[in-house]
Steps between C-alpha positions, in 0.01 A plus 500: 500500500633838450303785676550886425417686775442879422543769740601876575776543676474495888250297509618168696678357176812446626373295767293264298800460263682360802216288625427334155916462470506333839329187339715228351263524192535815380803734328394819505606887328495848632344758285641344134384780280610809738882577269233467199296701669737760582717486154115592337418799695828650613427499833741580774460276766718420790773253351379556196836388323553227702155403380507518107840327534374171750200439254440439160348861349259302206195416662485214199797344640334541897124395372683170295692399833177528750291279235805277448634204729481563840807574712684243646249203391255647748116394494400856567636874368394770677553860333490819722352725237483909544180614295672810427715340301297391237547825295468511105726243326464224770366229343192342702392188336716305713235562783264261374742253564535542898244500795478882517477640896402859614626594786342854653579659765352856614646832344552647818717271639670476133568848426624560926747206427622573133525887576804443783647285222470740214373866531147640354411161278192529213161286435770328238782388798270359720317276274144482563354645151709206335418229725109518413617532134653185533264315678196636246744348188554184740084469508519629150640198348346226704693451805395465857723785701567502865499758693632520919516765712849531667324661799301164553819287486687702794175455683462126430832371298363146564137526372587730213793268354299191529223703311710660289640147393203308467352757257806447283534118546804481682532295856557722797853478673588603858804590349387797354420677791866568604828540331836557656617835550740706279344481152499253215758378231218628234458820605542782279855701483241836674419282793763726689288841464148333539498177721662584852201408714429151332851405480447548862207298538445112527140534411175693458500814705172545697182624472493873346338802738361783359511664176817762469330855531658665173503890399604722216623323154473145678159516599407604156667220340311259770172646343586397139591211601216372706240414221764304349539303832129455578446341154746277582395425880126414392630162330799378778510236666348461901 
């Protein structure tokens, strides 16, 4: 099985990457279209030549190798996808041959996290407009999306996994609920900049409290945002 899962950035992904590479099943990659990605738009980054030179920069040569054999003889191939990245030029045909996953997570507590990353971010950076693209072209050509709300796996990691995986046909593993700390072998060459706290982690952090109380630019991005959320959030999983 190969499953895409599609996110914004912020948004738990990280995490699940580690929890689906803690099985002995699955080979997994961070965020294979982001030097594409960036090599497209001319976006500065942080790392950003570190990034166009770790990865290939044809998104043919990415979309061949994550339809292709999977890593290491695995069963399973899980792909960490950033909706953002799917600008004009990246091929998306490929999709209808994975499980496509949505993985949603509030713009509040998105555009809090991403902003002490990277300063004043757009609609574009943060992903939501793009992720109900996708999943409307996933519908569009007859496939069954997923979608999960990273919100309800820190509140339940347990219940929303074993959900998660039964709506994709995959068996549950304890395994997947912790992963040693420090990082993994497969995670992208920006893991520095962005992925302190889960390297620091051994599992799912707890439940969330309340929503981040925003003003000024990031509140307004919150607001453009939210429809793009709430579409999402009426179909997820519970």
């Amino acid at each position: 099985m190969k499953i895409a899962m599609w996110s914004g950035p912020r948004n738990l992904s990280t995490a699940m990457m580690y929890a689906f590479g803690n099985r002995p099943d699955c080979a997994v990659v961070d965020e294979p279209f982001y030097a594409a990605y960036l090599a497209k738009t001319g976006l500065d980054h942080p790392m950003r030549a570190e990034i166009l030179t770790a990865q290939p920069q044809d998104p043919e040569i990415v979309a061949e190798a994550l339809t292709g054999p999977n890593p290491d003889g695995k069963a399973h191939y899980y792909q960490k996808h950033m909706t953002q990245h799917m600008v004009a030029g990246v091929p998306r045909n490929w999709m209808r041959q994975v499980v496509n996953v949505f993985l949603i997570r509030h713009p509040a507590r998105v555009v809090a996290s991403y902003a002490a990353k990277r300063e004043n971010p757009t609609l574009d950076d943060i992903g939501f407009r793009q992720q109900l693209e996708l999943y409307r072209e996933v519908l569009a050509f007859g496939g069954t999306p997923v979608v999960i709300d990273s919100h309800d796996i820190r509140e339940n990691p347990r219940y929303m996994l074993e959900k998660l995986c039964d709506s994709i046909g995959l068996p549950f593993l304890d395994a997947m609920l912790h992963w040693p700390a420090g990082g993994h072998v497969s995670d992208g060459v920006w893991a520095p900049h962005w992925y302190a706290a889960v390297w620091n982690s051994t599992g799912f952090a707890g439940a969330e409290g309340a929503l981040p109380q925003l003003d000024g630019r990031a509140s307004a991005l919150v607001k453009q945002a939210l429809p793009f959320y709430e579409a999402m959030a009426a179909h997820a999983l519970r």
